[in-house]
N, C-alpha and C positions, 0 to 999 in steps of 0.2 A: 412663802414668797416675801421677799423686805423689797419694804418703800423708802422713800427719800419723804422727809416732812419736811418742807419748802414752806419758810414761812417771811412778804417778805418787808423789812423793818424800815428800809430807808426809799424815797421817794427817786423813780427816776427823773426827774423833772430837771434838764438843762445838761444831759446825758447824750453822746452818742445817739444816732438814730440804730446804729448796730445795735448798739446796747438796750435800748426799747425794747426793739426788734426780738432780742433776747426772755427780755422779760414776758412778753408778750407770747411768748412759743411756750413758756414755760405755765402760762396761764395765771401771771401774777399782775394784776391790773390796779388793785389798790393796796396802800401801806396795812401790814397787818393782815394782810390775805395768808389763808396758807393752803395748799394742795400738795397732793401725794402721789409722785410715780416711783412708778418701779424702775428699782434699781438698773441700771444698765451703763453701757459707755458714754452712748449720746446724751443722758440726763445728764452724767457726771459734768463732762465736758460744756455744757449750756451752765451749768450751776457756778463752773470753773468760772465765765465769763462775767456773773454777776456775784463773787464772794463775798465782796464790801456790803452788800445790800441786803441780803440775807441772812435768815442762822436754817441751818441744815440737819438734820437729826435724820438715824436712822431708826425705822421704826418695821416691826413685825406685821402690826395691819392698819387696814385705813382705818378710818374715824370719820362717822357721819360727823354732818353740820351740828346736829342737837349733842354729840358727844363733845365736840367741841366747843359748846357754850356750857357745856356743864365742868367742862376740865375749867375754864376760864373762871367759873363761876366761886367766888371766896367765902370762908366755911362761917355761916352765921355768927358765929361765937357761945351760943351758948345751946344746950338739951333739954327736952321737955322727957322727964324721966317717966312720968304718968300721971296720966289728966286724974283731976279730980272731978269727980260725977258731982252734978249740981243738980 
């Protein structure tokens, strides 16, 4: 089953109340939220109404919260190849 990865970038602050209203069905309540439904018409079409605001990706499965702090998470820089016994 594919999801919509709803993620969302710009603040509705000073927006339509439709357009809240929108955001708010879609379960997008602060900047940088992101949630995942399943693909359908009615998503499309809610998503349709808020494009300016979002970025939209399709994705194969969801992703817990802890999955999505570890995607976010930036790669140390450097390898610990093997500890030396002290």
């Amino acid at each position: 089953m594919s999801y919509f990865r709803i993620t969302l970038l710009r603040s509705g602050i000073g927006l339509t109340k439709r357009t809240k209203g929108v955001l708010r069905a879609l379960g997008l309540r602060t900047r940088m939220k992101t949630v995942f439904l399943p693909v359908s018409p009615e998503a499309a079409g809610q998503i349709m109404r808020v494009k300016e605001l979002v970025s939209v990706a399709e994705v194969e499965k969801e992703l817990t919260r802890e999955e999505l702090k570890a995607e976010r998470r930036p790669d140390p820089g450097f390898f610990i190849e093997k500890a030396v016994p002290r």
